[in-house]
N, C-alpha and C positions, 0 to 999 in steps of 0.2 A: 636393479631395474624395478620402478614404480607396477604395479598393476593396473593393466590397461582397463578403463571402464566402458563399455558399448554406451550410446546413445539410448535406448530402452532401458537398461541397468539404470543409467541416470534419469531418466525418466520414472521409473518405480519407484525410485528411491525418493525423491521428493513430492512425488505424489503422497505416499508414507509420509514423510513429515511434514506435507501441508492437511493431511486427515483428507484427503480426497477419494484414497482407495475405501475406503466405509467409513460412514459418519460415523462421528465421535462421541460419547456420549457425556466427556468430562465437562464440568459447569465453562462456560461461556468466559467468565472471568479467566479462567485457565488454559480457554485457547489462543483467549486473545496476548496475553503472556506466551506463550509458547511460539505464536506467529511475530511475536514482538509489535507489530503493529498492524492496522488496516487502515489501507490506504482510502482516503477521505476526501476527497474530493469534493464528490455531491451527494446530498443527505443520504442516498437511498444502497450504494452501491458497497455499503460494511456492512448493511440487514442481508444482503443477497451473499455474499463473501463465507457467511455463517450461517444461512442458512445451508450451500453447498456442504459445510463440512459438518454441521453440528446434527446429531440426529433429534428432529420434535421441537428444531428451533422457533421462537415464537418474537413477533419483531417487539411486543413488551420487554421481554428479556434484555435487549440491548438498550431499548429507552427508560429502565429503571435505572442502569447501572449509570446510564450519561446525568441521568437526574440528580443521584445519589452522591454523584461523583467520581464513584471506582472506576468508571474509563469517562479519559476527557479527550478534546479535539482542539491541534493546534499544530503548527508548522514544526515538519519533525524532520524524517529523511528525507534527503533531496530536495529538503526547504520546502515541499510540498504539504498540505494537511492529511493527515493521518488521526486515527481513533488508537491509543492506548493505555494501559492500565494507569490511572495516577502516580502511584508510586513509580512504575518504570519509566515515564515521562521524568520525571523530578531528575531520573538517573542518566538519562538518554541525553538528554536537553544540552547539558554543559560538555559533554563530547561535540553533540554534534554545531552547535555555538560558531564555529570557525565556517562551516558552510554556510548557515544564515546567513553571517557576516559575509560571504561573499556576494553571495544572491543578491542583500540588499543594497550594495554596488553595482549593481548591472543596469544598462543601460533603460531599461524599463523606468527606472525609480529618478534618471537623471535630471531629467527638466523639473522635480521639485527639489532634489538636494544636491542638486550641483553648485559647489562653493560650501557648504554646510558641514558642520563639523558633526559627523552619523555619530558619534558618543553622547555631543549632548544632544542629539535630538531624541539618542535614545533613553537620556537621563531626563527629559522635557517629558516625553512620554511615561516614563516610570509615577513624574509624579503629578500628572494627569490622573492616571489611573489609580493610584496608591488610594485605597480606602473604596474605591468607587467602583461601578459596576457601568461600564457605558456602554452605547452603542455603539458600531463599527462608525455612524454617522458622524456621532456628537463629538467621539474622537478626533475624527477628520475636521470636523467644524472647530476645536478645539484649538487643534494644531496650526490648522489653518490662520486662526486669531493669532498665534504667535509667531509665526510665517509667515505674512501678509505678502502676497502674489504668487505664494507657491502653493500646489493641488493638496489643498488636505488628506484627499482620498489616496494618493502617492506617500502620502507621507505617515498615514496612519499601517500603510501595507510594510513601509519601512521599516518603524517603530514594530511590529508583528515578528519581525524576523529578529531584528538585535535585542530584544524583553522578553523571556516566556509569559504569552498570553495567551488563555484558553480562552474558546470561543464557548459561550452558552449551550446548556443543550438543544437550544433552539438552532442550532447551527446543522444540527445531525437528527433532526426530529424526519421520522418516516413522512413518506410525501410529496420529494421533487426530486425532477431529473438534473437540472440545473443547479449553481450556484446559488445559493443564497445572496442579495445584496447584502441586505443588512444584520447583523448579528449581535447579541449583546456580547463585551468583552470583561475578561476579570484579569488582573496579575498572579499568576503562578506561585503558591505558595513556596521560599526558600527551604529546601531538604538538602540535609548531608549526604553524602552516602554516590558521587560521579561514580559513572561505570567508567573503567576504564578500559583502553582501545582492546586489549587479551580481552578481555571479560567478554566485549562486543563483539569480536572473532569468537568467539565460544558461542554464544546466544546467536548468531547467525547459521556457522554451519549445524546445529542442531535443529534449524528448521527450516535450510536452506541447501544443505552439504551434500555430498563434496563438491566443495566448490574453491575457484582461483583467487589470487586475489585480486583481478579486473572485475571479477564479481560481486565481490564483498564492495570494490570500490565504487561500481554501476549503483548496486543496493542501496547504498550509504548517502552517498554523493562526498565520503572521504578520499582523500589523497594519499598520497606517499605512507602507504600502509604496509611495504613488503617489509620491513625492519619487524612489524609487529609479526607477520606470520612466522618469519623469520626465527626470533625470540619462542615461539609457540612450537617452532617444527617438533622438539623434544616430545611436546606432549599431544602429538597432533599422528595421525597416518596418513600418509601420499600415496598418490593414483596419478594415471593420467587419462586425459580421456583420446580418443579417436586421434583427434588434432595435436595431440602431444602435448597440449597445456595441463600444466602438474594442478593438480587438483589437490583439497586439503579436508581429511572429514576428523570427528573425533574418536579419540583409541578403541571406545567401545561401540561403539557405531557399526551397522552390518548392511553393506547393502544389499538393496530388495534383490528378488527375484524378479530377474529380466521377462519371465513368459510371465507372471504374477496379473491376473485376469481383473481389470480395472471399469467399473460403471462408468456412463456417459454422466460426464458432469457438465453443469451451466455456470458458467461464471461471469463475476458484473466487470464492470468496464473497470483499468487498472487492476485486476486483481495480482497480488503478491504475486502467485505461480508467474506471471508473464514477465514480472518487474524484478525479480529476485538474483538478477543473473545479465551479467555482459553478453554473454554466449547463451542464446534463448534457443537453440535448433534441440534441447533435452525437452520442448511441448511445441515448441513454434518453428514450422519449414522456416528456411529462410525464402523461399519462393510465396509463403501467404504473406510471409511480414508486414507490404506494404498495404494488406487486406485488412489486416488488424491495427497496425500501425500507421493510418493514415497519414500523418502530420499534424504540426501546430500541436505535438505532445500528447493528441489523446489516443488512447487507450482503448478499443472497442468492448464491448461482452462480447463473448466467446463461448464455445461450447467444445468438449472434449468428444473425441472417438477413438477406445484404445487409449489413451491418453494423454493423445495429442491435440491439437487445435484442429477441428475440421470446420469450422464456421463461425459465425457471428449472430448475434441475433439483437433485435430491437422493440422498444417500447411505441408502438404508433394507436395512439389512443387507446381502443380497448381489444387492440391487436395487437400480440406475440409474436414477432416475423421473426421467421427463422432462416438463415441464410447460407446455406451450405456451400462451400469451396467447391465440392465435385457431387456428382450422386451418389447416395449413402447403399451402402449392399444392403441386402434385403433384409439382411436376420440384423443388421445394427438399425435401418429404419424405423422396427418398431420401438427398440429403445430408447431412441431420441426424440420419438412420439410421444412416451410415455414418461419420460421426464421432462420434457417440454410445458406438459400438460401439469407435472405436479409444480413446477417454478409457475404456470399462470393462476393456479389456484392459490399458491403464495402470493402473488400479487394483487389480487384480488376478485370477485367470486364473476364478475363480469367479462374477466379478462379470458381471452379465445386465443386459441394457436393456427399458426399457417405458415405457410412455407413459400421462399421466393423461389422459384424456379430455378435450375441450375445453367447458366448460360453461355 
């Protein structure tokens, strides 16, 4: 019989391997390796992601390294944009290759490539771009000239998911809540060295664990994965949690301490902790879910108590609204005051904190 793990236990535990129980002090480079990626969205919300974890984070830090190149931006897990190390992109990419590939078939992309053979368009795009440095625009205008009635701008989102392409540092430059339109694009240098799918169960439950493998495959946006855990159980240890779903961490691996006393953290919209798991109720009730989880895929910022999700909070001009699920007791109010206040000095020196009334 597995050992059963509480809800709390699992919640310590990955709080621990996301560096949320105390900031981290190792370089930045190496959290972002450890978290394996941050999720990317819009420019602003992987400065906030590390700032929660990194202790004296400074948002120069992350725009030297996107400058330099050691972490680049491009459609990673769950065909989604993510921020990670170069090298582990190189390694990441061709794993996860068969999801893009699916993505770029969905119904979104059809009215420009329906009938179109996605290989060569993805081999038309390759050498568009080979040697060149375009814009998201001139790409689409590109394409479009050799597609003549179909949407460039469909077709250059296509070409993004079946070609590793990184997006420019201007893509993740601090400064906006929003997407970017336009972005310059480069072709992904070819590197040896695929992770493969073991290696990827390893690099996940070490910053994600113990976890199932509906979890790893939520994470991922991989399929038919239990063969791999499967192959791995040897060198793997099993648990189960509450709900009886077998859970998988590494042999030397020690979960936290269930009572293990946890700061109020702030986190940006999509962040990992929220994304990392099929079964979110180890930080998110399934009663807020739909608080955070609105629809239409987005992600709220969020803010932890205990180290759970107790609210959300938002950017409205040079206002910090904080927006709590229930009213905060009195000895955790001030702490949510008081890190409220250190995320609006992170964001900058104008910016004010306030609270939406509980309703």
């Amino acid at each position: 019989m597995n050992d059963v793990l509480s809800v709390r236990t699992l919640n310590r535990t990955l709080l621990e391997r996301q560096f949320l129980t105390g900031r981290t002090r190792l370089p930045v480079p190496e959290v972002v390796e450890r978290l394996v990626a941050l999720q990317g969205q819009e420019p602003n919300w992987p400065y906030l992601g590390l700032w929660a974890r990194v202790a004296g984070f400074r948002r120069e830090e992350l725009a030297e390294l996107l400058a330099d190149g050691r972490v680049v931006r491009s459609a990673s897990l769950r065909s989604t944009q993510h921020l990670s190390g170069s090298a582990d992109f190189g390694r990441w990419r061709p794993l996860l290759q068969p999801v893009l590939d699916r993505t770029s078939r969905a119904r979104y992309f059809a009215p420009a490539t329906d009938g179109l053979d996605l290989d060569e368009l993805a081999a038309t795009g390759r050498e568009l771009l080979a040697g060149r440095t375009l814009s998201r625009q001139t790409l689409a205008t590109e394409l479009a000239a050799r597609y003549p009635g179909r949407d460039g701008k469909l077709l250059a989102g296509a070409v993004q998911l079946r070609v590793p392409v990184l997006q420019g540092p201007d893509s993740a430059a601090w400064g906006g809540w929003g997407t970017r339109v336009n972005t310059s694009l480069v072709l992904a240098e070819q590197r040896p060295g695929e992770l493969s799918a073991g290696a990827a169960v390893l690099r996940y439950l070490a910053a994600f664990g113990p976890a199932g493998v509906k979890d790893f495959q939520a994470w991922s946006g991989l399929t038919r994965t239990r063969p791999v855990f499967e192959e791995l159980r040897p060198r793997l240890r099993a648990y189960r949690d509450g709900r009886g779903t077998e859970l998988f961490d590494l042999p030397d691996a020690v979960p936290a301490d269930p009572e293990l006393p946890v700061p109020v953290r702030f986190l940006p919209a999509y962040d990992n902790l929220l994304l990392g798991h099929a079964d979110r109720t180890r930080v998110l009730a399934d009663p807020d879910r739909p608080r955070v989880m609105p629809g239409s895929a987005r992600v709220l910022p969020t803010f932890l108590l205990d180290g759970f999700v107790a609210g959300t909070w938002a950017v409205r001009g040079p206002e910090l609204l904080v927006s709590p699920f229930r009213p905060l007791p009195d000895a955790a109010a001030g702490e949510v005051v008081a890190e409220a206040g250190r995320l609006a000095a992170f964001l900058g020196p104008d910016q004010r904190v306030s609270f939406e009334p509980v309703g």
